[in-house]
C-alpha positions as CSV (number, residue, x, y, z in Angstrom):
1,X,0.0,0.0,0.0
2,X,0.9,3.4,-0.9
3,X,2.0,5.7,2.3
4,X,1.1,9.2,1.5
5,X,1.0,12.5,3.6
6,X,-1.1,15.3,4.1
7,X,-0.4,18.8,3.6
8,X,-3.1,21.2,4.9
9,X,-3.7,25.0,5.1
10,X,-6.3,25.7,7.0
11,X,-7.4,29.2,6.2
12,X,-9.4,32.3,6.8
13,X,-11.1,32.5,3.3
14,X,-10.0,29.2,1.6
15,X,-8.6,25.5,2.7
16,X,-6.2,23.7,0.7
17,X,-5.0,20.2,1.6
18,X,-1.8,18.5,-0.2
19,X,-1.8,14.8,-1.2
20,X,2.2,14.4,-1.1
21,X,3.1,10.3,-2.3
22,X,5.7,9.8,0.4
23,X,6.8,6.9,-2.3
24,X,7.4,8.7,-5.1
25,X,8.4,12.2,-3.3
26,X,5.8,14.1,-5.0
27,X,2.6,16.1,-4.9
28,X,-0.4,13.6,-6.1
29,X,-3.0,16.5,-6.2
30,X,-4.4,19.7,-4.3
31,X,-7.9,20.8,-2.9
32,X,-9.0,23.8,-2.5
33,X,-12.3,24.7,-1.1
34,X,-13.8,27.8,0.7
35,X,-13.8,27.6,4.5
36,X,-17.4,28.3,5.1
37,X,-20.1,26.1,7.0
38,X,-23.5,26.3,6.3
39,X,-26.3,24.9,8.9
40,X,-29.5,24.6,7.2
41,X,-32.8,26.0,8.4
42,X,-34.4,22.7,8.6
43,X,-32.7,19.7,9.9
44,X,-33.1,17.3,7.2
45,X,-30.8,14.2,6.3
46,X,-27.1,16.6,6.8
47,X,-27.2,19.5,9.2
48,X,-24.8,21.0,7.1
49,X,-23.0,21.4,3.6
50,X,-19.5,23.1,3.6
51,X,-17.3,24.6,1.0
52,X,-18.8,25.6,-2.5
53,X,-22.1,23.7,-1.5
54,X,-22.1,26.0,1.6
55,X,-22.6,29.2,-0.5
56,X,-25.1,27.3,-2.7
57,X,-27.6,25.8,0.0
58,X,-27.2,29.2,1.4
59,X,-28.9,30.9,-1.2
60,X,-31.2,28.4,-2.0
61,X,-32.1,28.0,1.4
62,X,-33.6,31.7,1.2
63,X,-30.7,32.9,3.7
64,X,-32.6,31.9,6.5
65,X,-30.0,29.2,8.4
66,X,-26.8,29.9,9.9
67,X,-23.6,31.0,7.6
68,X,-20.4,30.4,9.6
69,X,-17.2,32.2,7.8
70,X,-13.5,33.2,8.8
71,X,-13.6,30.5,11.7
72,X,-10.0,30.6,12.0
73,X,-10.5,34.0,13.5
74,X,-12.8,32.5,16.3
75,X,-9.7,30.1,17.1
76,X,-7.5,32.6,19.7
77,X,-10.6,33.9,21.2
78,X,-11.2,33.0,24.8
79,X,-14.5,35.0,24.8
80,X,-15.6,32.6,22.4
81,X,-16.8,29.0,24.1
82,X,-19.3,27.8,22.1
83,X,-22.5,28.7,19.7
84,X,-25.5,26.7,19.6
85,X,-27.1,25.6,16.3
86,X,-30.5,23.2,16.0
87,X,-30.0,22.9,19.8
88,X,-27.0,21.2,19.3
89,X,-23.2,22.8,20.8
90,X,-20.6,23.5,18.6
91,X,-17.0,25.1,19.9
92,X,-14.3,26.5,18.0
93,X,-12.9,22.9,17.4
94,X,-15.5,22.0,16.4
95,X,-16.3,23.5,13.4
96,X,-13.1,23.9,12.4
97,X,-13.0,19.9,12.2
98,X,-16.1,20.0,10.2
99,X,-13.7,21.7,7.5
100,X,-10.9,19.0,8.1
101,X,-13.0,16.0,7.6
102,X,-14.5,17.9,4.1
103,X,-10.8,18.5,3.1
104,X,-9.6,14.8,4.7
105,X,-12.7,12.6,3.2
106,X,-12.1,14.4,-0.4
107,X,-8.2,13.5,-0.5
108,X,-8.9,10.0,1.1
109,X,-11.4,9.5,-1.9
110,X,-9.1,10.5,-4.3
111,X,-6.0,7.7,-3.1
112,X,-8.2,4.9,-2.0
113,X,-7.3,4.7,2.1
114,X,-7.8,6.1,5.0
115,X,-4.8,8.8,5.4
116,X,-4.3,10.2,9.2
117,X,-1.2,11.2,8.9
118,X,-0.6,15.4,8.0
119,X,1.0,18.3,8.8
120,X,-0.8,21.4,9.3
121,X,-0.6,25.0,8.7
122,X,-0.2,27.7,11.3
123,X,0.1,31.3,11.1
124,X,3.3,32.7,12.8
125,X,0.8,34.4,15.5
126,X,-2.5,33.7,15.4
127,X,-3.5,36.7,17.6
128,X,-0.3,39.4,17.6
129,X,2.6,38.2,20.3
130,X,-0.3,36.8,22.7
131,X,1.5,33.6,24.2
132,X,-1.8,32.9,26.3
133,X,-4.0,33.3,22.9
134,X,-1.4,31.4,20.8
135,X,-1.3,28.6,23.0
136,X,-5.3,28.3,23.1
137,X,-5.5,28.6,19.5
138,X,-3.1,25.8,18.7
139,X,-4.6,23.5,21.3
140,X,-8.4,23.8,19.7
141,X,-6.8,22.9,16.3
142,X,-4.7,20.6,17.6
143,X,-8.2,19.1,18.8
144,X,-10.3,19.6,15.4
145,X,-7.6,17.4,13.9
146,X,-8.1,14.7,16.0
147,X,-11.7,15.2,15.5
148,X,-11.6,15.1,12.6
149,X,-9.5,11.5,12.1
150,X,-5.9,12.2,11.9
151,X,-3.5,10.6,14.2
152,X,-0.3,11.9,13.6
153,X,-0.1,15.1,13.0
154,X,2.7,17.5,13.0
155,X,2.5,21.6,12.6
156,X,4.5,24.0,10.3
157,X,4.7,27.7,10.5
158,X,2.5,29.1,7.0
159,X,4.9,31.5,5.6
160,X,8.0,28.1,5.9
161,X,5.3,26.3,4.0
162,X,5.1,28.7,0.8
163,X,9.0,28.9,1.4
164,X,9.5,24.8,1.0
165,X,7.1,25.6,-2.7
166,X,9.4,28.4,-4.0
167,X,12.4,26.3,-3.2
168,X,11.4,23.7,-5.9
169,X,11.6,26.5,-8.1
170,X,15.2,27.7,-7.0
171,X,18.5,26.9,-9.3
172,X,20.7,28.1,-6.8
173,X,20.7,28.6,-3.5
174,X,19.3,31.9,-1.9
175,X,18.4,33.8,1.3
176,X,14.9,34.4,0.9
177,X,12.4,36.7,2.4
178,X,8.6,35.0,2.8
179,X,5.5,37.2,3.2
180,X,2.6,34.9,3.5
181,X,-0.9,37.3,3.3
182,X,-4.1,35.5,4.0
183,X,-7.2,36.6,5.2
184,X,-6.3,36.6,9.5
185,X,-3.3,37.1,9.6
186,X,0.4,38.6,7.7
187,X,3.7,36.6,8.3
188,X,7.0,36.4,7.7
189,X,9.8,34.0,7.1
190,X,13.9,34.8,6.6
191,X,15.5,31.7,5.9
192,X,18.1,30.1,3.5
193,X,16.2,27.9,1.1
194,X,18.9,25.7,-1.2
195,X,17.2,23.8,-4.1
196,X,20.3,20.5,-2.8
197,X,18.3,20.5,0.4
198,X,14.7,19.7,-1.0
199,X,13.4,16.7,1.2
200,X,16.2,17.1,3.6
201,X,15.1,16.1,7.1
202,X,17.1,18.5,9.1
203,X,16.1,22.1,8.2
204,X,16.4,23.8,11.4
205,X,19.1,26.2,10.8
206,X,18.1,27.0,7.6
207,X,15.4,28.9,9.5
208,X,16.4,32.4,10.4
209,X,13.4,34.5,12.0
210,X,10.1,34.2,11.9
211,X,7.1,36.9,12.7
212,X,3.6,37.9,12.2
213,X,1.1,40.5,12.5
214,X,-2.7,40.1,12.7
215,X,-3.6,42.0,9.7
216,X,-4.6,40.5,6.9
217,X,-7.6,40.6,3.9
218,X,-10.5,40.6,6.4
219,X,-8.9,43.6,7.9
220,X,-9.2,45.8,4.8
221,X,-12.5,44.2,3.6
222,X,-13.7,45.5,7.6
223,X,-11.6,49.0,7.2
224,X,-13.8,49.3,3.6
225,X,-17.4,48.2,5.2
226,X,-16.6,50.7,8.2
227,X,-15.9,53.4,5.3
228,X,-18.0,52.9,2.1
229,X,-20.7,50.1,3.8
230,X,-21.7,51.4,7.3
231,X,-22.9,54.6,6.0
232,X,-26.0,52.4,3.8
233,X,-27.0,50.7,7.1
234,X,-27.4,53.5,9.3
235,X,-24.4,55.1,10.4
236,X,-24.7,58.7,11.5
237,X,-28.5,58.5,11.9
238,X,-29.8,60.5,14.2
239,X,-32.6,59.9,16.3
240,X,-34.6,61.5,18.9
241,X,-36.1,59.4,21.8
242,X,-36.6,62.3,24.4
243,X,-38.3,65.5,22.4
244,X,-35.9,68.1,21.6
245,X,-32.8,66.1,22.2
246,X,-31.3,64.7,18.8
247,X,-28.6,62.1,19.3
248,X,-26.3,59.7,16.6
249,X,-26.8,56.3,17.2
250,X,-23.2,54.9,18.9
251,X,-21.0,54.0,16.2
252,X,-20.3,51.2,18.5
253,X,-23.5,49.3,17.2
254,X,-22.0,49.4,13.3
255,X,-18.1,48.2,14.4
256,X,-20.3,45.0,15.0
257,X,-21.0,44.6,11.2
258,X,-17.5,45.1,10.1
259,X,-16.0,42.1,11.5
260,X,-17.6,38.5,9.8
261,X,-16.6,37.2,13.2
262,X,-18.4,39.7,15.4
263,X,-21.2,39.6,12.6
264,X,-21.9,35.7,12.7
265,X,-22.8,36.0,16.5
266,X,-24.8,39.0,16.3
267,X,-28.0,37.9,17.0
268,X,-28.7,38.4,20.6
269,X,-32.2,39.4,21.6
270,X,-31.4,42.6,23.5
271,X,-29.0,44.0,20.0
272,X,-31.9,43.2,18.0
273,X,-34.3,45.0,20.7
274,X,-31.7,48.5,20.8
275,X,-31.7,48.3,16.8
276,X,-35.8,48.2,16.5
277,X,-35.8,51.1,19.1
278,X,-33.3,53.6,17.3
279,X,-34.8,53.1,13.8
280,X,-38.4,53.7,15.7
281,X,-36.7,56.6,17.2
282,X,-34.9,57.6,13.9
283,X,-38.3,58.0,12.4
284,X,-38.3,54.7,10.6
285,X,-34.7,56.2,8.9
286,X,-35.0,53.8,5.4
287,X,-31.2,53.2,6.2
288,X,-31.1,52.1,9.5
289,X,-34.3,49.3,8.0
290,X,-31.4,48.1,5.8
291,X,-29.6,47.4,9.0
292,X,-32.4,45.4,10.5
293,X,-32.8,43.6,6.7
294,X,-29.6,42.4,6.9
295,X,-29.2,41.1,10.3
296,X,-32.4,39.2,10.0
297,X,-32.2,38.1,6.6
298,X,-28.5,36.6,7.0
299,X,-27.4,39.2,3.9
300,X,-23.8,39.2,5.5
301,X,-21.4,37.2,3.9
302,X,-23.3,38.3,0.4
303,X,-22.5,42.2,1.4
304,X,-18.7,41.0,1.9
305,X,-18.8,38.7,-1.1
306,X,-19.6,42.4,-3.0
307,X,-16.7,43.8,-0.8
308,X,-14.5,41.3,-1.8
309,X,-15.2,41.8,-5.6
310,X,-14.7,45.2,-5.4
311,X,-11.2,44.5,-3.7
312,X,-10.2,42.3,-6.4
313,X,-11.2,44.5,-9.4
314,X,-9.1,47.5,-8.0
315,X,-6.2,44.9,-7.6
316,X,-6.3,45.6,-11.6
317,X,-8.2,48.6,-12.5
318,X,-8.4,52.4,-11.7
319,X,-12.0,52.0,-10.5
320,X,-14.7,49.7,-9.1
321,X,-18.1,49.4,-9.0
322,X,-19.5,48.4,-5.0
323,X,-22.9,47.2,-6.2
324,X,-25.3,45.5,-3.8
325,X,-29.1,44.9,-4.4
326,X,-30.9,42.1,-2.5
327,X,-34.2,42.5,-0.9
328,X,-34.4,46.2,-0.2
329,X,-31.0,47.0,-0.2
330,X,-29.5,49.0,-2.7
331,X,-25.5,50.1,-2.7
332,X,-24.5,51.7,-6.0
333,X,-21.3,53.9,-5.8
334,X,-17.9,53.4,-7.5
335,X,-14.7,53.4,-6.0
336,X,-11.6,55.0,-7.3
337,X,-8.2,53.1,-6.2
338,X,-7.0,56.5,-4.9
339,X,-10.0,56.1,-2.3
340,X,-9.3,52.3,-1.6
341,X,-5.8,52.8,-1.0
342,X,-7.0,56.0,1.9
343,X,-9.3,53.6,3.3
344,X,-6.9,50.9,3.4
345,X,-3.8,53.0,4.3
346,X,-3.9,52.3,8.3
347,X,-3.6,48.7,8.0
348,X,-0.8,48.7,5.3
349,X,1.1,51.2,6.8
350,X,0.9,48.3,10.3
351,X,2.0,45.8,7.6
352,X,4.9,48.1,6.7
353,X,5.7,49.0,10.7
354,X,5.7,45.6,11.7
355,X,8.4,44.1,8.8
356,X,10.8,47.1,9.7
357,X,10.4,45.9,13.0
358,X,10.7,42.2,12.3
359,X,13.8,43.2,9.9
360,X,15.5,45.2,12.9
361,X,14.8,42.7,15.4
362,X,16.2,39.6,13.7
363,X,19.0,42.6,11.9
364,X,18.3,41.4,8.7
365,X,19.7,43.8,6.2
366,X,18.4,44.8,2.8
367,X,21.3,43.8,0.7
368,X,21.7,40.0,2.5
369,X,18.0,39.7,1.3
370,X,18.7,37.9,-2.4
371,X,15.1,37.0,-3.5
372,X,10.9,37.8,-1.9
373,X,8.6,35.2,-2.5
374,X,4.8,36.7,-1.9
375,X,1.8,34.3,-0.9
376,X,-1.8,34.5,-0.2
377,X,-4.9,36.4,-1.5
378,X,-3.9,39.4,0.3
379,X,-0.5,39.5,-1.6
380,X,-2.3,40.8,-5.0
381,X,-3.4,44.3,-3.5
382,X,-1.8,46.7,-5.3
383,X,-0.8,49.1,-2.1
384,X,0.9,45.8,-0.8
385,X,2.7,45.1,-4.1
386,X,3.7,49.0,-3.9
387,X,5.0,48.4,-0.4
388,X,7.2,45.6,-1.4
389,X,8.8,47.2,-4.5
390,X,9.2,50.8,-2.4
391,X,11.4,48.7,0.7
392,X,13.0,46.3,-1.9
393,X,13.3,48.4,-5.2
394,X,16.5,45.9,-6.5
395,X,14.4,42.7,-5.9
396,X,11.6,41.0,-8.0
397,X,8.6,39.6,-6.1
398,X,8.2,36.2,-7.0
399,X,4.7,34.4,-6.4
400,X,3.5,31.3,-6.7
401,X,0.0,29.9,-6.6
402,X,-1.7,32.3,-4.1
403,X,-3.9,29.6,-2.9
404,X,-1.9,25.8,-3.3
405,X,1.7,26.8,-2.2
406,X,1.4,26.6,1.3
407,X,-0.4,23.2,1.2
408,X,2.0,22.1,-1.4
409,X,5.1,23.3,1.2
410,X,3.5,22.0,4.1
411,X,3.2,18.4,2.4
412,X,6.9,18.6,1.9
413,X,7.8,19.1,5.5
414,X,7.4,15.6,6.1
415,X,10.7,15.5,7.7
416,X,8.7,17.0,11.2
417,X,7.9,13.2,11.9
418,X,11.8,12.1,11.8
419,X,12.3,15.1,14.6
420,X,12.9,14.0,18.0
């Protein structure tokens, strides 16, 4: 029998897993899928469908069940314990083995057998330098891989998974710079990478600093729905519940809608009792009913799937369009790059504080820096490409598949299991 390997990156948007042929020494195929969960309204024969189907039964399902997205974000947060859906508890490890066992029984059909044996992706931090937050994160996915079948598992650092990738490309061998940019989180890898060394088992000094920030796509799709979004769902409305006395509802109330995590929870009775009262109190304010729409009509992820588009078109084009009709909902303005990059300035210019930081810790100096390798969704934005080629005008970025490389890496680092 065949012994193969997993290699999986569990991610923010999208979840790729690896199958590496530990036989032949090479990548047998990769999955991709998006890392959403969605819980029907009505139990029938599956409580749930994830990935592509998720977004599917969603729609068809009249928006009406619960949509679960970005729960890698939910991973490092102690305030989160558990959520019940159709009466039944689910914690963070939970659901995020309800994306392993997708990811683990689509390989496993592909080979024949029953594979348990994988190493998994983790971001550098997965909430800033919090050791107490890091520690709880890695132990709830250290759980929703047992969960979710595997036995053996060992765990790699993201950004030294997208490294192993580029290697295979390498003709000679290079000190490399590795920016990984998903949707949670930014990291970074220094380390030597020597196309001789491929499959070596000891790689330990190869590895020269490592770092990460918690910035990362969601953060500029939340910085753009706090700017160009809020505004359509009732921020600055004012309202008058005493006679006389005009207030503006809190902007606290809107920061909920900005964050897919914050948004997936927010569905408490006494939120939904203080929104009902300020639009009564705004005069039935026709923007502040588009808030109410879309909190009880589910319309999130679909307002950040228009976000998202938008963000993707400017990655290429002067302008975009941030159109958004569903039910009574109508968004219609366009978007000139110059505003995106405003909007999005904050959070690169953290991006940009934190490498000069990571550079001057670890004294890593421009010129010993002989090739940047670029991975992740994030990595496209043109403000990020900007940043790279204004701090490292001599160098080219190199990329590889934004989506596959760190699965692909991480299924090369089979030589965690020879470690003792």
């Amino acid at each position: 029998m065949k012994r193969f390997l997993y290699g999986i990156d569990f991610g923010t948007t999208n979840s790729a897993l690896a199958i590496y042929d530990e036989d032949s020494k090479e990548i047998h195929s990769t999955i991709i899928i998006p890392s959403l969960i969605y819980f029907y309204h009505q139990l029938n024969d599956k409580n749930y469908v994830v990935g592509e189907e998720a977004i599917a039964a969603y729609l068809n399902d009249g928006m009406k069940g619960r949509f679960i997205k970005s729960i890698k974000q939910i991973l490092s947060r102690s305030s989160f314990t558990e959520t019940r859906i159709h009466n039944k508890r689910y914690n963070a490890s939970d659901l995020v083995a309800i994306i392993l066992k997708e990811l683990k029984s689509r390989a496993d059909e592909l080979i024949g057998q029953d594979c348990r044996k994988a190493v998994i992706g983790r971001p550098v931090f997965f909430d800033d330098d919090n050791i107490q937050k890091d520690t709880l994160a890695q132990n709830r996915l250290n759980k929703a891989a047992e969960i979710a079948g595997f036995t053996e598992v060992r765990f790699q650092f993201e950004p030294i998974g997208a490294a192993f990738a580029y290697e295979k490309k390498l003709t000679k061998k290079e000190n490399v710079l590795v920016a990984d940019l998903g949707g949670g989180t930014t990291d970074f890898t220094y380390l030597v990478l020597d196309p001789e060394k491929v499959g070596s088992l000891d790689r330990k000094n190869d590895m020269m600093a490592t770092g990460g920030i918690y910035v990362g796509g969601d953060s500029l799709d939340s910085a753009f729905m706090w700017e160009k979004g809020t505004p359509y769902f009732g921020k600055h409305t004012t309202y008058e519940a005493t006679p006389g006395k005009v207030l503006t509802v809190p902007n606290s109330l809107f920061a909920n809608i900005c964050s897919w995590e914050q948004m997936n929870f927010f569905n408490g009775q006494r939120i939904k009792k203080d929104i009902e009262e300020y639009y009564y109190f705004s005069g039935n304010n026709p923007k502040f009913k588009n808030l109410i729409t879309l909190i009880e009509n589910n319309l999130g992820y679909s307002v950040f799937q228009a976000i998202e588009k938008t963000k993707i078109t400017l990655s290429t084009a002067n302008s975009s369009a941030f159109s958004y009709h569903k039910m009574d909902i109508r968004i219609e303005e366009e978007i000139p790059s110059s505003d995106y990059e405003q909007i999005i300035k904050k959070d690169i210019d953290r991006i940009s504080a934190y490498l000069n930081e990571f550079m001057l810790q670890h004294n890593i100096s421009v010129k010993n820096i002989d090739s940047l390798f670029l991975t992740g969704g994030t990595s496209m934005v043109v403000s990020i490409q900007q940043l790279f080629k204004t701090k490292f005008p001599h160098l080219t970025l190199n990329s590889g598949d934004n989506f596959k490389s760190v699965a692909k890496g991480l299924a090369y680092s089979g030589y965690l299991f020879e470690e003792k």
